[in-house]
Phi, psi and omega in degrees: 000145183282173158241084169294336194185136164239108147265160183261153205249129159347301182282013191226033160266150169304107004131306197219165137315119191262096204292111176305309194330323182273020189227353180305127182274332165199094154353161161262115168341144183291141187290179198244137173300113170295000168257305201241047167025011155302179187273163198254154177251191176304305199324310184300344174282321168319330205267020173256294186275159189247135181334336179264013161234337173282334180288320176290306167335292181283345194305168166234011179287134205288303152244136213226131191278140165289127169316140170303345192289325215276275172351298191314297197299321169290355151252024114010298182217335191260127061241131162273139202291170196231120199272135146270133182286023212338301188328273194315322184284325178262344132289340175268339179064054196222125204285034228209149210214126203208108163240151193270172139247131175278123172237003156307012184248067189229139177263077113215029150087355191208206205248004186285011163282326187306342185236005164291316185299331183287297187307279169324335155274313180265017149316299183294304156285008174248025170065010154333152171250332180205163157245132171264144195199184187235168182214134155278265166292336182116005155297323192279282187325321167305315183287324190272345165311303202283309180324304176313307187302337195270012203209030148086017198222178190263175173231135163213114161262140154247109188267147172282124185311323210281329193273333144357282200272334165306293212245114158249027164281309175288007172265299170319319156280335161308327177259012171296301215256040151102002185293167111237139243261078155277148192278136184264158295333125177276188169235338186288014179211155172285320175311314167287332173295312187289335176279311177318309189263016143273331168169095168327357178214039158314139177275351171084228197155145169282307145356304182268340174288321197276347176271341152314302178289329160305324141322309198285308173304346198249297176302339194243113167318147179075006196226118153255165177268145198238152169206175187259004213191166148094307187263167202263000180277335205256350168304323201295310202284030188243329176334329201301346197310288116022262226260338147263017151294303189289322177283352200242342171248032122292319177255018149296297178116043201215156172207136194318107157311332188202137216234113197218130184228197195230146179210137166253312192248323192127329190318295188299323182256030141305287185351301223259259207335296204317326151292339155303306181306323169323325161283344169269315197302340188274351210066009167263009150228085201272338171269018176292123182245129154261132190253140174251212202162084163250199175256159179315304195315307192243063188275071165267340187290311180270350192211347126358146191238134167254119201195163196289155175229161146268153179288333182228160208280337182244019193034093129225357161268178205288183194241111183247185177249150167187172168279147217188121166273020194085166220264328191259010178298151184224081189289166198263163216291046213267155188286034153260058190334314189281003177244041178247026179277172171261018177201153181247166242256148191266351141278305137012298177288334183260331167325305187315312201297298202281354184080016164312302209232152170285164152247152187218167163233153168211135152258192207292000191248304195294359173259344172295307168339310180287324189298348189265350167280311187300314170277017152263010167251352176257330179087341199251168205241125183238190225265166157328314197277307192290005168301332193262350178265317173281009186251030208206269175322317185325299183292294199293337144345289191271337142339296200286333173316292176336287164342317287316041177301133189282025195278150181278108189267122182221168198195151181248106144268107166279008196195155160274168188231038212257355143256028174242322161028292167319327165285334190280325190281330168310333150313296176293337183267014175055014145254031168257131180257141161271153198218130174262132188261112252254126165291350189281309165294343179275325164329304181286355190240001170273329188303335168232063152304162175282125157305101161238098195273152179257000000 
């Protein structure tokens, strides 16, 4: 008899966290002051982040314990189950054995709650009234709308316009659960005014949400910043993902050649990869590849410059070196919302650097291509962005086809796609476009990085 999904017992969910920093052969350099590009210490960090996370930031400890408060909640849902693709590998007709980890059974659908919960307990203990943050599709703002409502505390999103007006389920659940949701660039903040009277009917950018939330949060008592991504505390909680992967392809009886995620900022697929990744960097499984998987539209990772950036569109957040299409790119409005930052998370960047890790790009008609093999053999319809995970494996699929080599594919859904629809039905109606990104506009948006010598 097959075996579609192994699942884990309440009790086998993960206990502690998995920090990379401490198996990384080079670290990522300490981020930079966003006035005076000296290095920034914790102190600079406070008046963003709440203090139990600013510790987890700088640490270098291999593992760092989940609070039980934390625990309690995430099992909830957790441990989420881990699929074998039976289906899908005898539609592709492929010698190659391909598996997913499901992070859609989240009661917001996707895997961006495993670090709102984290961010929302020590919020809470640090007597926070709220948080403020940005949303791309509306995968982040949904989870910390739900994390907050359970912890008491308050949500302000500034959701990216364009995706405001694509996707407004997800602006509705964000306000179910007590968010409250305006489309970036905004008129509440100056950083948002000043891109409106360059151009009113900007489609926006996560750049410009996050220095708007980063505002909002810097202006208002009792409010720190909350972010989905990018930063390595929010990389670490996303681990659990991992690391009930690795016990759950123990009891496959299998253990991945290639490890594959969708990365806009980076979360999901750290989630996934970083515990595996612990096995190449440690050397005991030193040929294991990693794939990161962004879109075409915001490629920073294949066409990017790796160099210090701001984080945000009005500089004022911190300044990291990753890979980056500038700090001021505005990419264009294709529904994988969540792969539209202008920068990739700086552990991330520095694996690509060390040759850890790959980078891969797609555009948007070629990953719905793979989703109609994969959802009409899995059943199940996932979010856009992990479409770029699943169009990865696809190809490599059919690599071993060639080959015929027999290799373990494993990959992060990260998501449900079931407020996306629209997109799929534009697929189907031939009317989805792929948008090619002009060397010329990247040019101009690499240009104004920060000077920094090290």
């Amino acid at each position: 008899m097959k075996q579609y999904k192994y699942q884990l017992d309440e009790n086998q969910m993960p206990t502690q966290w998995y920090n990379i920093l401490a198996d990384m052969k080079s670290p990522p350099p300490p981020y930079r002051h966003p006035a005076t590009l000296e290095i920034m210490t914790p102190d600079d960090l406070a008046p963003v982040f709440p203090a139990a996370l600013i510790e987890q930031e700088v640490s270098s400890e291999r593992w760092i314990d989940i609070p039980e408060e934390v625990q309690d909640v995430l099992r909830m849902w957790r441990p989420a189950p881990l699929y074998r693709a039976h289906r899908w590998e005898k539609a592709l007709d492929t010698p190659a054995k391909i598996y997913y980890k499901w992070e859609g059974v989240s009661p917001a659908g996707s895997h961006k709650p495993n670090t709102a919960i984290a961010q929302a307990y020590y919020a809470k203990q640090e007597g926070l009234e709220g948080f403020a943050t940005e949303t791309g599709a509306g995968q982040w703002g949904s989870a910390l709308s739900l994390a907050n409502q359970l912890f008491g505390l308050k949500t302000k999103v500034f959701m990216v316009a364009i995706s405001y007006q694509q996707k407004p389920y997800r602006r509705i659940m964000m306000e179910t659960w007590g968010g409250e949701v305006v489309p970036s660039p905004s008129s509440e903040t100056h950083a948002g005014r000043a891109i409106l009277e360059q151009d009113p009917d900007s489609p926006g950018s996560l750049g410009i949400a996050i220095s708007e939330a980063l505002e909002y949060a810097m202006t208002h008592d009792g409010y720190k910043y909350s972010l989905g991504s990018v930063v390595n505390f929010v990389l670490m909680h996303q681990t659990v993902i991992g690391l009930e992967a690795i016990k759950q392809m123990e009891m496959a009886g299998d253990y991945p050649d290639i490890v594959i995620g969708c990365a806009g900022g980076g979360s999901n697929a750290a989630g996934l990869i970083y515990p595996f990744m612990k096995d190449r960097l440690t050397g005991e499984k030193p040929d294991l590849r990693a794939i990161f998987v962004e879109s075409t539209a915001c490629p920073s990772m294949t066409r990017g410059a790796y160099a210090y950036d701001w984080g945000d569109t009005a500089k004022t957040g911190p300044v990291a070196k990753m890979h980056t299409v500038g700090h001021a790119f505005i990419p264009a409005p294709v529904h994988a919302g969540g792969l539209r930052y202008h920068g990739i998370a700086p552990t991330i960047s520095a694996l690509l650097e060390s040759e850890d890790g790959e980078a891969r790009a797609y555009h948007q008609l070629e990953v719905f291509e793979a989703a109609e093999t994969f959802t009409n053999s899995e059943g199940i319809i996932v979010a856009p962005e992990t479409l770029h995970a699943v169009r990865a494996a696809y190809d490599e699929a059919l690599r071993c086809k060639e080959t015929g080599e027999s290799q373990v594919i494993l990959f992060n859904a990260s998501g449900h796609g079931h407020f996306d629809l629209s997109a799929y039905d534009a697929y189907r109606r031939e009317s989805l476009r792929d948008y090619r990104l002009e060397e010329e506009r990247l040019a101009e948006a690499l240009s104004s990085l920060p000077q920094i010598k090290e």
